[in-house]
C-alpha positions in Angstrom: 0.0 0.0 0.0 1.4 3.4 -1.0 1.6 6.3 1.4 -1.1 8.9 1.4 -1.2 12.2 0.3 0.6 14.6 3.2 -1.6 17.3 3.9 0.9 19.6 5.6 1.1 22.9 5.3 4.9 24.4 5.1 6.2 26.9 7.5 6.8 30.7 7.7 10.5 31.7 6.4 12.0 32.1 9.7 15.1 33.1 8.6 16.0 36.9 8.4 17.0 38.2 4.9 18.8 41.3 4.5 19.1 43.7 1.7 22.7 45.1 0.8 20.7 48.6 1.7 20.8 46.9 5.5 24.1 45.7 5.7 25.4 48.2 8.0 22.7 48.4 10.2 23.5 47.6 13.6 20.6 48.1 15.8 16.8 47.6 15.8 16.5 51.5 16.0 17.6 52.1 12.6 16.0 49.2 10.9 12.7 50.7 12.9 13.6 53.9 11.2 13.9 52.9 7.8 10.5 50.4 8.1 8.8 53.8 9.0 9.6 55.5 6.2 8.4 52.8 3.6 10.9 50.1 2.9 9.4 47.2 2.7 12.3 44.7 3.4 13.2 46.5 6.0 9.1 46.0 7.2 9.8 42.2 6.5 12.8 41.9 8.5 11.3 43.6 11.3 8.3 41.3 11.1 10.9 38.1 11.3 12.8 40.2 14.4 9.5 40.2 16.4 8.4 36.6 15.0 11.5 35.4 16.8 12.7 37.5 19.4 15.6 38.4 18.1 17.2 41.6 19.0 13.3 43.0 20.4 11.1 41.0 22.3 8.8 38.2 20.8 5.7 39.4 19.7 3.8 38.0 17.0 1.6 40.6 16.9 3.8 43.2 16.1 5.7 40.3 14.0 1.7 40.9 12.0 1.9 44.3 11.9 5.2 44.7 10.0 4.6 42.0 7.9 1.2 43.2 6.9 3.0 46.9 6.2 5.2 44.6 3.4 3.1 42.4 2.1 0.8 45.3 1.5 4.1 46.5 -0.9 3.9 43.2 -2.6 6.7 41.7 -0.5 6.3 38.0 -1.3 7.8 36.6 1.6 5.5 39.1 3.8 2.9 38.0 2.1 3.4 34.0 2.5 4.2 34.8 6.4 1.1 36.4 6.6 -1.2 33.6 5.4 1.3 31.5 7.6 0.0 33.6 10.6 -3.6 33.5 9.3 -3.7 29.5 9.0 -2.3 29.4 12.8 -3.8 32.2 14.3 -0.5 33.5 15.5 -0.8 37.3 16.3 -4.2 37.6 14.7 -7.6 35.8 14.3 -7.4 32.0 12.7 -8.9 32.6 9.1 -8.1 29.9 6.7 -9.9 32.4 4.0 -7.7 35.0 5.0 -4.6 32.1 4.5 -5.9 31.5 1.9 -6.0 35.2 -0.1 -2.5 36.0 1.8 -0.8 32.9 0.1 -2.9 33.2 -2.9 -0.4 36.5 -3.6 2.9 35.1 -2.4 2.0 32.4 -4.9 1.0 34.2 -7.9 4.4 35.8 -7.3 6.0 32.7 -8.0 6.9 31.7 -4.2 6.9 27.9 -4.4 5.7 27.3 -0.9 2.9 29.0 -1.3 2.0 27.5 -4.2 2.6 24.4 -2.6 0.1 25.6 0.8 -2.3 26.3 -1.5 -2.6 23.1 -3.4 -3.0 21.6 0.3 -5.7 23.9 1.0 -7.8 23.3 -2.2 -6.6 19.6 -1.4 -8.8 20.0 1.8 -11.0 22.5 1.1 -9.5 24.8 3.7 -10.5 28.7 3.0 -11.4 27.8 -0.3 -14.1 24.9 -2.2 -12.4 21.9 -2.4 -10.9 21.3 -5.8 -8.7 18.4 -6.8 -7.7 20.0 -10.1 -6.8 23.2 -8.4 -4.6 21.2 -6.2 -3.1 19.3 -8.9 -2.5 22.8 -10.8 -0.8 24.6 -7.4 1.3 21.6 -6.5 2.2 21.4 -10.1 3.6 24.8 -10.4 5.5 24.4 -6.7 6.6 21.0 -8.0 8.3 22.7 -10.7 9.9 25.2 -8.9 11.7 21.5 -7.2 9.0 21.5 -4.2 10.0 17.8 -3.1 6.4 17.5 -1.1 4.7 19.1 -4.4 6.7 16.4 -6.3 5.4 13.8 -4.1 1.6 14.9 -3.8 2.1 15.3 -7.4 3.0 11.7 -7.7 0.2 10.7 -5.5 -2.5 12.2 -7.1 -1.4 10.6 -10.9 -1.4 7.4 -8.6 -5.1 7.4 -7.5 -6.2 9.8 -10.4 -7.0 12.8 -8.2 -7.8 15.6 -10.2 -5.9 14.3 -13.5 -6.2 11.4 -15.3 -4.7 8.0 -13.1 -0.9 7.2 -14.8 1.3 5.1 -13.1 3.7 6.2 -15.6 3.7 9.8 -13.7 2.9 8.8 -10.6 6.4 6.9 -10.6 8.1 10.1 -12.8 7.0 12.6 -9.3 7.8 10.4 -7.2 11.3 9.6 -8.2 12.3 13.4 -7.9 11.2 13.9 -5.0 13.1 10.4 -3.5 16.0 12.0 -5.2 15.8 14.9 -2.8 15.5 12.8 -0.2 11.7 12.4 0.4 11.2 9.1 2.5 7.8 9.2 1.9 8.1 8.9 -2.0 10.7 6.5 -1.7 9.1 4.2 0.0 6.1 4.7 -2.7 8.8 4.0 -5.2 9.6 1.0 -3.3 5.9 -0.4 -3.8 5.6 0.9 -7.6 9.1 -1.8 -8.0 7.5 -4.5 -6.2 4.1 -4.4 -7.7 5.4 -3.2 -11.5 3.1 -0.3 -11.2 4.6 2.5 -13.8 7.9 0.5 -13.9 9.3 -2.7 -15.2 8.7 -5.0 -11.5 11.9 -5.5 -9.4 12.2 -6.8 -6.0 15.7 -5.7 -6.4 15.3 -2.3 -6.6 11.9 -2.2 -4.4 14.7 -3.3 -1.6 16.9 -0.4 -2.5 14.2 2.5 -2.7 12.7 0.5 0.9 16.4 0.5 2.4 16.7 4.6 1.2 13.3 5.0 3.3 13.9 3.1 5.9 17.6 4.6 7.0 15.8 7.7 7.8 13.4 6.0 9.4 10.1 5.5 8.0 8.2 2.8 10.1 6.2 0.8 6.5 9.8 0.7 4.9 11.4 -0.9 7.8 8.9 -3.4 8.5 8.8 -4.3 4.6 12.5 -5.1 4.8 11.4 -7.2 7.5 9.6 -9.6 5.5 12.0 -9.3 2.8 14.8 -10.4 4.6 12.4 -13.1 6.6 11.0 -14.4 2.8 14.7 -14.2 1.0 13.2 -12.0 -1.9 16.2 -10.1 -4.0 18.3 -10.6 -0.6 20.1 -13.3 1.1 17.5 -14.9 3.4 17.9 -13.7 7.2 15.5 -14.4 10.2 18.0 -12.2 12.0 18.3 -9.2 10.0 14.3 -9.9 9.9 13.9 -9.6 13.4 16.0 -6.1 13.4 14.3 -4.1 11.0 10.4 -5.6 12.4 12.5 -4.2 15.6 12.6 -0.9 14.3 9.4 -0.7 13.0 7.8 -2.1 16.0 9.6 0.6 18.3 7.9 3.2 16.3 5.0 2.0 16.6 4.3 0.1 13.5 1.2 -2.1 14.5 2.1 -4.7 11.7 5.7 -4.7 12.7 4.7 -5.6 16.2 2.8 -8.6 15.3 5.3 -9.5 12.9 7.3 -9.7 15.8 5.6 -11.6 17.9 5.2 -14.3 15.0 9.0 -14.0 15.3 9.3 -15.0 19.0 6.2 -17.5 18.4 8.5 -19.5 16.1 11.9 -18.7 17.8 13.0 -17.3 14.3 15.8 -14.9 14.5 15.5 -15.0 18.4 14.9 -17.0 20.9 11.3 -18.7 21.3 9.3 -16.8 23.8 5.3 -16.8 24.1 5.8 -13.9 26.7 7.6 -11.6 24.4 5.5 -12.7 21.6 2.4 -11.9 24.0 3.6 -8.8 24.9 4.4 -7.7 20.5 1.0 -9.1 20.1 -0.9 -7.0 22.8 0.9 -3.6 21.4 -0.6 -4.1 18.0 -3.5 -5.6 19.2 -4.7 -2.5 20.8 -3.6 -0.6 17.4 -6.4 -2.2 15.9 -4.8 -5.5 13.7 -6.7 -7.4 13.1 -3.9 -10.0 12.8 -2.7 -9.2 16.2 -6.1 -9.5 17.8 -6.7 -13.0 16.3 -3.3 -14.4 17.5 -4.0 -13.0 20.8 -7.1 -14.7 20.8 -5.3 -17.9 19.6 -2.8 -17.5 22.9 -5.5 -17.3 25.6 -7.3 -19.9 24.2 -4.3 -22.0 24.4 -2.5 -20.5 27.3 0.3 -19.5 25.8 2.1 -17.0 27.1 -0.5 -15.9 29.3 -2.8 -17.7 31.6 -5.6 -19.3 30.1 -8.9 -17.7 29.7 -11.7 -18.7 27.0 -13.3 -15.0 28.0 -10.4 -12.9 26.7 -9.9 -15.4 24.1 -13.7 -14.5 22.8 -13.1 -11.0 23.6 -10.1 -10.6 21.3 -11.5 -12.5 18.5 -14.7 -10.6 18.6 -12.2 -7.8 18.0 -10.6 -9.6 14.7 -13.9 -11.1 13.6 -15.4 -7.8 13.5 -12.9 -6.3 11.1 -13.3 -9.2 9.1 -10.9 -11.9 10.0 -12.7 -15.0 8.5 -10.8 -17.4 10.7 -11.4 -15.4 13.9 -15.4 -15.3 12.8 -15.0 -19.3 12.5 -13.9 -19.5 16.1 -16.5 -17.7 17.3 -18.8 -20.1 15.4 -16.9 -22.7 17.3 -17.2 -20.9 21.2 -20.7 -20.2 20.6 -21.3 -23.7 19.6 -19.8 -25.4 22.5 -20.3 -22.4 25.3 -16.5 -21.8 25.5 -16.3 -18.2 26.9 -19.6 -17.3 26.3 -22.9 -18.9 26.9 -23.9 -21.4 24.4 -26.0 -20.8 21.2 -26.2 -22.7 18.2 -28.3 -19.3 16.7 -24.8 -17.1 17.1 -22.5 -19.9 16.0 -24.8 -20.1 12.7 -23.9 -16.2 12.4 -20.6 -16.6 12.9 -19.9 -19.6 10.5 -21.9 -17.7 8.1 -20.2 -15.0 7.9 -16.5 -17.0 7.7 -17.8 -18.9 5.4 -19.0 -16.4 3.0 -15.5 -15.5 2.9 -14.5 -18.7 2.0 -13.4 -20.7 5.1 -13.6 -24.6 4.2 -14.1 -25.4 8.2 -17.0 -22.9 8.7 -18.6 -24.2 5.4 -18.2 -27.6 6.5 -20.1 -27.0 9.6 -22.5 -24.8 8.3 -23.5 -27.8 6.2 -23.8 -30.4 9.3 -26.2 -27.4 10.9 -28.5 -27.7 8.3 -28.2 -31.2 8.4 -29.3 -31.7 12.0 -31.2 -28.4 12.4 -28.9 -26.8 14.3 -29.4 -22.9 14.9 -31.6 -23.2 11.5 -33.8 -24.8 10.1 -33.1 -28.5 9.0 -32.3 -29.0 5.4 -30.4 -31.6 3.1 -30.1 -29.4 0.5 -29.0 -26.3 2.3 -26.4 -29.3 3.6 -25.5 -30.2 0.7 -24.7 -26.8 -1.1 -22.8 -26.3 2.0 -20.8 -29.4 2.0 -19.7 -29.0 -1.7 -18.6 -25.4 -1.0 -16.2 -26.9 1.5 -15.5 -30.3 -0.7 -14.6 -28.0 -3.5 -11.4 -26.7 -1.4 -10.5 -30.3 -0.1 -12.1 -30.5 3.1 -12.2 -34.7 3.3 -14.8 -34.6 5.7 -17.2 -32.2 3.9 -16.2 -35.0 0.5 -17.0 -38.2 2.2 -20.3 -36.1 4.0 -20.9 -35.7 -0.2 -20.5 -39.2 -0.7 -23.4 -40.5 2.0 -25.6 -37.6 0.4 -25.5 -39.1 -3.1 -25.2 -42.5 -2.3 -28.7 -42.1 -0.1 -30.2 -39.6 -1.7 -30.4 -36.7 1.0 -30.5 -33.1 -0.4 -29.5 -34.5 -4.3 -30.9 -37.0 -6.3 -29.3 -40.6 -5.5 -26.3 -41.3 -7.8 -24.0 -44.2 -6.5 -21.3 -43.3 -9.4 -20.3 -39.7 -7.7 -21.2 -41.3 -4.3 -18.1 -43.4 -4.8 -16.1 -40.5 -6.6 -16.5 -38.1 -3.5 -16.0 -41.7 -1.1 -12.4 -41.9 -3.3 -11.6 -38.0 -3.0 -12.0 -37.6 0.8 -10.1 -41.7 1.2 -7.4 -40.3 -0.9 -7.7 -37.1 1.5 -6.6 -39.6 4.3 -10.8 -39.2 5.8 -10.6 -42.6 7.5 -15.0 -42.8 7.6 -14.6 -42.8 3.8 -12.0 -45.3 4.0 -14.0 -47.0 5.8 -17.2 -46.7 3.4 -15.5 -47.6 0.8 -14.0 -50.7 2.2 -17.6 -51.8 3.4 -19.0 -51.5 -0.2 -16.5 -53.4 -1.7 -17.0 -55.8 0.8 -20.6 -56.5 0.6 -20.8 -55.5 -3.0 -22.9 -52.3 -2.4 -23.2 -48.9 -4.0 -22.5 -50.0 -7.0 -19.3 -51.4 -6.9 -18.5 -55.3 -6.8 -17.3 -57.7 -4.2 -13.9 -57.6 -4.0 -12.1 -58.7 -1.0 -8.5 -57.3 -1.6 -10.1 -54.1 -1.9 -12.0 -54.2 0.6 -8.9 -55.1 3.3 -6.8 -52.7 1.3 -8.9 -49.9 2.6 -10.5 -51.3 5.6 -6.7 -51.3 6.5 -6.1 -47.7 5.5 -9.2 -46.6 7.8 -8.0 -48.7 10.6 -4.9 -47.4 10.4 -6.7 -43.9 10.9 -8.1 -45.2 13.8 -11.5 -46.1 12.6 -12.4 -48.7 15.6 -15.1 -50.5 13.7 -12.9 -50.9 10.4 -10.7 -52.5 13.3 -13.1 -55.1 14.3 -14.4 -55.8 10.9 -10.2 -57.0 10.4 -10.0 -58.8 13.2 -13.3 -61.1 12.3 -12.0 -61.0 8.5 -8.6 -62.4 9.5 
């Protein structure tokens, strides 16, 4: 994911400039002099005296005053400190409108901060109605000018097609000069444009480099994505070590996915020793950022006591968390809590809800059990079919169960007309799955010559076998009378 347009606006020129006509003044008397009579530098510079104390006494207000005596001479630097004074309210009323005309003179003057502050504004719709083509045209002419965060809002805008048409072409052009000046923001971008081929030819290669530029002045994203390059081996020697330092760095700042990355990191003892209490404690930082990841794993090590004393509540409570953002594997456990009253009190209504909704998203468990609630009328009404549209959701991604489930349905006729030829192919698909019932099925058909398939005793032991050696007891006592 790219970084988002920075809506920043720039601050006042704080530094005093001095004409050659002030070069031999030496005290704030004279310079008060000269301001009186007219001159407007000499206004400015008194304006940047009182702005920051220097040789007089703070005062922003009297920092406004002599910058409003310039500006009002068409100084340009005046004139963008006085919209800088406007949009803070320093030493006069906040009035983004009057920001808004004040920078709107600096900038047609050709100062590129300005220009820059007003493509924010119409960006936001600060002082002005909100206009993504007037941004685009202000940031354009500050970009110009070599405005690195112009160049990178620039760059941002062809990326999502914000007030010009979407080019990842330009988007990568804008962002690549301001990277060049040092922008961590747009190298980072320029980072993801390699890695996904957006607007470039795709590199991991250089995604690294333009992720290593952004990350040595320390942007959070980049450093956690050198994480997982280094932990995947992508472009770079593979290293659970130098994995483990940059997630480090991330995580310090902050970075919510950094911090659970890290505490997959001490989960699996990769790069540093195993430790379920430091992976708790990575876990429970993101967690509380919102990840949804996070949330779910804490939820995994309560339920399991890992880490952390057991406790089925806070394991409900932090999967509630990740199941409400979405997390389809968190939404199956809930199915799974509400159906057997672990944490929370028992109700086959809520864990139809909850496998619902994981299932919808594709979760081969949650439609698996969806289909054995409609079989058995659990939390909804009873229905083959509904069981059996289930059941071949789940089949359909290899869940053996849900397969040899299929199997009985066609071979007696529940939900789907009877048909002992798929009958036996789903009985093969979940045996072959290592499902020991279908194992066992099959066996018993071949042994009795039922379901459309002959006697045949070597088959019949050959997979009698294979389910006993699953652990299907009554495959185990048909052997043992067989033998």
């Amino acid at each position: 994911m790219m970084k988002p347009i920075k809506n920043i606006l720039l601050p006042f020129t704080l530094s005093i400039f001095m004409s050659s006509t002030f070069a031999n003044v030496d005290n704030i008397q004279e310079l008060q002099k000269i301001a009186k009579k007219g001159d407007a530098a000499a206004q400015y510079n008194l304006g940047v005296m009182y702005a920051n104390g220097r040789g007089v006494a703070q005062s922003d207000a009297k920092a406004f005053e002599w910058y409003s005596k310039a500006a009002a001479q068409g100084n340009v630097n005046a004139q963008y400190n006085l919209g800088w004074m406007y949009t803070n309210g320093r030493g006069v009323a906040q009035s983004d409108a009057k920001a808004f005309e004040w920078y709107s003179k600096a900038a047609a003057q050709g100062n590129a901060i300005a220009q820059y502050n007003l493509g924010e504004m119409y960006t936001n719709g600060r002082g002005v109605a909100q206009s993504d083509a007037k941004a685009f045209e202000w940031y354009s002419k500050a970009a110009a000018q070599g405005d690195a965060t112009a160049q990178y809002n620039l760059g941002w805008m062809y990326a999502n097609g914000r007030g010009v048409a979407q080019s990842d072409a330009k988007a990568f052009e804008w962002f690549s000069k301001a990277a060049a000046q040092g922008d961590a923001a747009a190298q980072y971008n320029l980072g993801v444009m390699y890695k996904k081929g957006r607007g470039v030819a795709q590199s991991d290669a250089k995604a690294f480099e333009w992720y290593s530029k952004a990350a040595a002045q320390g942007d959070a994203t980049a450093q956690n994505n050198l994480g997982v390059i280094y932990k995947n081996g992508r472009s770079v020697a593979q290293s659970d070590a130098k994995a483990f330092e940059w997630f480090s760095k991330a995580a310090a700042q902050g970075n919510a996915i950094a911090q659970n990355n890290l505490g997959m990191m001490y989960t699996d003892g990769r790069g540093v020793a195993q430790s379920d209490a430091k992976a708790f404690e990575w876990y429970s930082k993101a967690a509380v950022q919102g990840d949804t990841y996070a949330q779910y794993n804490l939820g995994v090590m309560y339920a399991n006591g890992r880490g952390v004393a057991q406790s089925d509540a806070k394991a409900f409570e932090w999967y509630s968390k990740a199941a409400a953002q979405g997390d389809a594997t968190a939404q199956y456990n809930l199915g799974w809590m509400y159906a057997n009253g672990r944490g929370v009190a028992q109700s086959d209504a809520k864990a139809f809800e909850w496998f619902s909704k994981a299932a919808a998203q594709g979760d081969a468990a949650a439609q698996y059990n969806l289909g054995v609630m409609y079989a058995n009328g659990r939390g909804v009404a009873q229905s083959n079919a509904k069981a059996f549209e289930w059941y071949s959701k789940a089949a359909a991604q290899g869940d053996a169960t849900a397969q040899n489930n299929l199997g009985v349905m066609y071979a007696d006729g529940q939900g789907v007309t009877q048909n002992t030829a798929l009958a036996n192919e789903w009985y093969l698909k979940a045996a072959n799955n290592g499902n020991a019932m279908a194992q066992f099925n099959i066996g018993q058909n071949y042994l009795n010559g039922n379901n459309g398939l002959p006697k045949n005793r070597a088959q019949a032991l050959d997979w009698l076998r294979k389910a006993a050696n699953n652990g299907h007891a009554q495959a185990k006592l048909i052997l043992a009378g067989l033998q």
